[in-house]
DOMILUM-54361 format. One record per residue (C-alpha): residue in one letter; x, y negated, z negated. Coordinates in nm, 4 decimals, decimal comma. Layout:
N
residuo/east/north/up
A/X/Y/Z $
...
***
This chain:
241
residuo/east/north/up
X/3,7683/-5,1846/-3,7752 $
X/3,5057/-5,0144/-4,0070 $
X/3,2706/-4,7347/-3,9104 $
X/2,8554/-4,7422/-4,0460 $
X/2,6041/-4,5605/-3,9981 $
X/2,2142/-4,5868/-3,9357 $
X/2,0776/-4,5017/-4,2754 $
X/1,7166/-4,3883/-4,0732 $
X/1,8958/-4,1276/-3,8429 $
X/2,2849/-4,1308/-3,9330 $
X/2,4051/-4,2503/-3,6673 $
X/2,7614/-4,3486/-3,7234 $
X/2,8923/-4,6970/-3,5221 $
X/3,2065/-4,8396/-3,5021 $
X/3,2070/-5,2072/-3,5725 $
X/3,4977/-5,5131/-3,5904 $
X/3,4586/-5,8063/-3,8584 $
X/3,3923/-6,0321/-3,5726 $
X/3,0403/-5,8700/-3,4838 $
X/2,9735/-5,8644/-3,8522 $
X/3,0233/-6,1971/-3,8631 $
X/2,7705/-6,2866/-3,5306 $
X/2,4846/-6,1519/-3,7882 $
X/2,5671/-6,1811/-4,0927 $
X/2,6346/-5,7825/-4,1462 $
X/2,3231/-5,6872/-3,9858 $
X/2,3201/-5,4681/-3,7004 $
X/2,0855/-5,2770/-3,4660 $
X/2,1434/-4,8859/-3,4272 $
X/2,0643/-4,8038/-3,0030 $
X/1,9649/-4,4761/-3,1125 $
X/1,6555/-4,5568/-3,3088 $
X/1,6626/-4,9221/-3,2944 $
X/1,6570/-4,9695/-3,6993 $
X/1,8342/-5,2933/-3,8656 $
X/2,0627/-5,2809/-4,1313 $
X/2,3297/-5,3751/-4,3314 $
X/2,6579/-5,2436/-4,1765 $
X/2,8559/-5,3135/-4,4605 $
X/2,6132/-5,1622/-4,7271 $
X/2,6441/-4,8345/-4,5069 $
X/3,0066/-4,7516/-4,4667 $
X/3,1708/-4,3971/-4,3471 $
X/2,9292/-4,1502/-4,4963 $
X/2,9504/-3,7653/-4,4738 $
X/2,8582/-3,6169/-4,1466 $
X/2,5200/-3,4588/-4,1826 $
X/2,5101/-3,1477/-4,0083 $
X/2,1406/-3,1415/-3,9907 $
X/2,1945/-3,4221/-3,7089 $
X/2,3086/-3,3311/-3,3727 $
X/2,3876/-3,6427/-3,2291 $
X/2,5591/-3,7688/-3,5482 $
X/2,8062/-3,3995/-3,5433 $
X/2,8418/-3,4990/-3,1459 $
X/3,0039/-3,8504/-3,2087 $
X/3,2176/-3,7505/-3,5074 $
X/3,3754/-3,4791/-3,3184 $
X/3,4030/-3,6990/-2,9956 $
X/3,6164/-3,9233/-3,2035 $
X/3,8546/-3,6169/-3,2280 $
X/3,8476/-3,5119/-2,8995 $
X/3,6765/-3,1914/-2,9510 $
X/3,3879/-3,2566/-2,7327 $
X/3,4650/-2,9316/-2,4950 $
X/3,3892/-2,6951/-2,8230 $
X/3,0870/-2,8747/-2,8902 $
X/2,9986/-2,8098/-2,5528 $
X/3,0677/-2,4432/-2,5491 $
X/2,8719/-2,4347/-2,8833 $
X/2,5831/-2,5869/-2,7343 $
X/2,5641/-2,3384/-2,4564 $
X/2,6034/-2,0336/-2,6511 $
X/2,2708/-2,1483/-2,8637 $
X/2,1049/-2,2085/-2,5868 $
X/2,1843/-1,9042/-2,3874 $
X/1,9920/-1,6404/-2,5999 $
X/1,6604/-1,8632/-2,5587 $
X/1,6717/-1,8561/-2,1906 $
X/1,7022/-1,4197/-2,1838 $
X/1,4553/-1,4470/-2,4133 $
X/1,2059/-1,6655/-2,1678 $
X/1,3680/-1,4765/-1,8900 $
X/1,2951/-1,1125/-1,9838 $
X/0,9021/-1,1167/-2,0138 $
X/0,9188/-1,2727/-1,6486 $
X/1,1446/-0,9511/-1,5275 $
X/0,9332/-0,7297/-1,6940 $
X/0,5770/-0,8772/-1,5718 $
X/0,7463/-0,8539/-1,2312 $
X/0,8922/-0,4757/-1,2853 $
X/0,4969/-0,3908/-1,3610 $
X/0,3327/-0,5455/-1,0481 $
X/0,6107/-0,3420/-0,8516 $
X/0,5109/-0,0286/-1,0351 $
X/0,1851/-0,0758/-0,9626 $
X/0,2225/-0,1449/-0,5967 $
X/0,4418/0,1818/-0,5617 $
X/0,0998/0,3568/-0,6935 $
X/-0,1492/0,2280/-0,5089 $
X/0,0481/0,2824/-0,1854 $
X/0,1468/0,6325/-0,2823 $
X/-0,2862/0,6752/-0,3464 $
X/-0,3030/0,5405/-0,0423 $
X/-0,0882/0,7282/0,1543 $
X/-0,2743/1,0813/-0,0253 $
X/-0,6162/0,9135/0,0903 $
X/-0,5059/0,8743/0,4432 $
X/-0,3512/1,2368/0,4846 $
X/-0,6973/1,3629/0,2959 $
X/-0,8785/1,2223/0,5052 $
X/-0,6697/1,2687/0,8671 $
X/-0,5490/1,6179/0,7605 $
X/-0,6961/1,8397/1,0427 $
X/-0,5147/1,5773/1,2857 $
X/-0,1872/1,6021/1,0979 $
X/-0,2369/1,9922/1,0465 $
X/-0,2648/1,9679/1,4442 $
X/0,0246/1,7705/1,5299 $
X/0,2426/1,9736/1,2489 $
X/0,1124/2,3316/1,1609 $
X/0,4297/2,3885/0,9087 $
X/0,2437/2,1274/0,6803 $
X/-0,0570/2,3688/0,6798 $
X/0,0157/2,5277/0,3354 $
X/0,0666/2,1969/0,1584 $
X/-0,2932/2,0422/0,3115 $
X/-0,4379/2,3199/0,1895 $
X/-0,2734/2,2920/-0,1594 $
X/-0,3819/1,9100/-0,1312 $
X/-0,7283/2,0379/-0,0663 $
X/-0,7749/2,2948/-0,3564 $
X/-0,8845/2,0808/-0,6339 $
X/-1,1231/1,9112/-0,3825 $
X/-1,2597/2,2574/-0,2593 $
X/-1,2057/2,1725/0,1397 $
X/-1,0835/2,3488/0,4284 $
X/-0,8159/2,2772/0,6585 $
X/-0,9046/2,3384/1,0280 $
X/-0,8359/2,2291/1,3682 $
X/-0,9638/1,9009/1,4545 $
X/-1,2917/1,8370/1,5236 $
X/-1,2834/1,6274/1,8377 $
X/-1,5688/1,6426/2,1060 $
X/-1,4592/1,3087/2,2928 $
X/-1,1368/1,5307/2,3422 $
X/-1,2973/1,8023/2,5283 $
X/-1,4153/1,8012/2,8887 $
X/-1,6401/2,0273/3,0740 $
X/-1,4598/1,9831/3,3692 $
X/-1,6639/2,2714/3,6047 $
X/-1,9529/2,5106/3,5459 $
X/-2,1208/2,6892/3,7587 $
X/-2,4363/2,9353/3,6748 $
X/-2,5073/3,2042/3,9403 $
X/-2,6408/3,5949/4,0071 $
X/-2,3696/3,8359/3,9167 $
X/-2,2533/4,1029/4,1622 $
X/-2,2875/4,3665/3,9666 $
X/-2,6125/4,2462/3,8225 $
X/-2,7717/4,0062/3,5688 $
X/-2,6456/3,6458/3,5528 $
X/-2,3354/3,4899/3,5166 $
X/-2,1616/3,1638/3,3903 $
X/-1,8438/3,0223/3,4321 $
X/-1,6511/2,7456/3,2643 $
X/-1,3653/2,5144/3,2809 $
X/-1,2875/2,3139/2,9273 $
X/-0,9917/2,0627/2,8951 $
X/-0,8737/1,8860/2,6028 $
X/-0,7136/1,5195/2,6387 $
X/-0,5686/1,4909/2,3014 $
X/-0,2060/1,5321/2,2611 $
X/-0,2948/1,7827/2,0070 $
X/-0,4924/2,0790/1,9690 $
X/-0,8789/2,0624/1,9081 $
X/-1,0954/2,2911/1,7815 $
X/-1,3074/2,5157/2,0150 $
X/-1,6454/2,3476/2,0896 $
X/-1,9916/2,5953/2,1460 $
X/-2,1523/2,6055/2,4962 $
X/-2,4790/2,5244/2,4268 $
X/-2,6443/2,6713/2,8048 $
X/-3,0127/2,5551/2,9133 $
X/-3,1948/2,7127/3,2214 $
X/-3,4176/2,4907/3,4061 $
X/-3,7356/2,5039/3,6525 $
X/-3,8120/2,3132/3,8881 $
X/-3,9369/2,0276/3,6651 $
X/-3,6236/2,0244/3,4776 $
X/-3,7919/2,1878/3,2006 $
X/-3,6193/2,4430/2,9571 $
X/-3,6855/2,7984/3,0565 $
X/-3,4277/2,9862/2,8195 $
X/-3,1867/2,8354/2,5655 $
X/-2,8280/3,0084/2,4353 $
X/-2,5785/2,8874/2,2860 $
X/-2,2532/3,1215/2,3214 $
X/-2,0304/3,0518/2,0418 $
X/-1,6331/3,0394/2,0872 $
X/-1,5660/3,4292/1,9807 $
X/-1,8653/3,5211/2,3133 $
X/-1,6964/3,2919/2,5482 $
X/-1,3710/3,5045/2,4791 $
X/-1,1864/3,1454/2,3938 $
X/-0,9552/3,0799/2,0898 $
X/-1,0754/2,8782/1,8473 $
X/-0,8675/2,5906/1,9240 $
X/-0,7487/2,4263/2,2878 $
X/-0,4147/2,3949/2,2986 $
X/-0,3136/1,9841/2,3773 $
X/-0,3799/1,8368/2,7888 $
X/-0,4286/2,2239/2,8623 $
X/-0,7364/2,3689/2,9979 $
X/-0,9104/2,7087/2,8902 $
X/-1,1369/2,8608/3,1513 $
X/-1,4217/3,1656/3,0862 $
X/-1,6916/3,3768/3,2466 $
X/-1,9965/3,5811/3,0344 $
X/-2,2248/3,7742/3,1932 $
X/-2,6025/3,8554/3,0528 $
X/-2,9161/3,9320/3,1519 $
X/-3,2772/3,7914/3,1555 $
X/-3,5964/3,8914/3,2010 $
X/-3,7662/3,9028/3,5327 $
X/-4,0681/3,6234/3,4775 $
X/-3,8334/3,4062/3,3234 $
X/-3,5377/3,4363/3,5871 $
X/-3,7822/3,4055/3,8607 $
X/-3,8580/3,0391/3,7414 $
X/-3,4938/2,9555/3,6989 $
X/-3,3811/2,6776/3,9314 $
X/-3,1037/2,5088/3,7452 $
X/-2,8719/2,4758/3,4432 $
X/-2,7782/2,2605/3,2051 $
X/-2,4462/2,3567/2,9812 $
X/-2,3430/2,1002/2,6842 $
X/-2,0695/2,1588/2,4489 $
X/-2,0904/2,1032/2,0676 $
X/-1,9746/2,1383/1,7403 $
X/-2,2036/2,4002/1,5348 $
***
């Protein structure tokens, strides 16, 4: 038995006189399909250069495993190679996604902070450190929906002059700031006689409602004698100056 090899891609074949014989010496190499002589092509030096060729000398000595491991260990450093860009594309999307939620997150307290001051008073200093570069205030919340006139009564005062009373409730779970009373007398045609608004510090009321609690006041003043004798009614709003 004689070994030749494909002088187009080196190919080496093992082949017995009898198929030399069939053809005359010619044979066909299944790799690339080229004809040749075998005979004129005999045992030649393994060329390195040629994968396949290294692969089925070293199979003939049964060292197929090391060509194996060999294999792997050139191909391992290409795939971290391929591998790393894709982890690092994927560490920068993450990076940026921590960032725009922390901005987020800032936007959200900069814009709720008189609710959060509210609901935690301790954070107070660092809302108002948050709001230095941006030259805001921190203050209670602003909340008329919140706040309910829920009596009022205008009337003559015993001791003379006029006097108003008034019942406020907040809903909120939190405190609210202190609205203004804005207080319209009426005629008979519902028309505005006098107009006053009484701010928090006149109505003798903090200047914040303390959450689901109510806050009740009486001021007393007096009015002149043509316009109190057309006074028939009242009409007392709340507001935010």
């Amino acid at each position: 038995m004689d070994v030749t090899y494909c002088p187009t891609c080196a190919t080496s074949f093992k082949v017995t006189p009898d198929q030399l014989k069939l053809a005359n010496g010619w044979v066909r190499c299944g790799r690339c399909t080229c004809v040749f002589e075998a005979l004129a092509n005999l045992t030649p030096p393994v060329a390195l250069s040629d994968t396949a060729s290294l692969a089925a000398m070293l199979a003939e000595l049964d060292l197929s495993p090391a060509l194996s491991t060999t294999a792997v260990s050139f191909d391992s450093p290409a795939a971290s190679l391929a591998a790393s860009p894709a982890r690092s594309h994927r560490g920068v999307w993450i990076l940026l996604s921590v960032i725009l939620l922390l901005l987020l997150m800032v936007q959200a307290l900069w814009v709720g902070r008189h609710v959060v001051f509210a609901q935690v008073p301790a954070l107070r200093p660092a809302l108002q450190a948050l709001c230095e570069p941006f030259a805001c205030e921190v203050t209670w919340p602003r909340e008329l929906d919140a706040v309910l006139i829920e009596n009022s009564s205008f009337s003559e005062a015993p001791a003379g002059g006029y006097m108003v009373q008034l019942r406020l409730k907040n809903t909120e779970h939190y405190p609210v700031a202190t609205p203004a009373l804005e207080l319209s007398l009426l005629d008979l045609q519902d028309q505005v006689v006098v107009r006053r608004v009484f701010t928090p510090e006149e109505l003798g009321l903090d200047d914040h409602l303390l959450a689901l609690r109510e806050a009740r006041t009486r001021v007393n003043f007096d009015l002149e004698a043509a316009a109190s004798q057309r006074i028939t009614g009242f009409r007392a709003l709340v507001f935010y100056p």
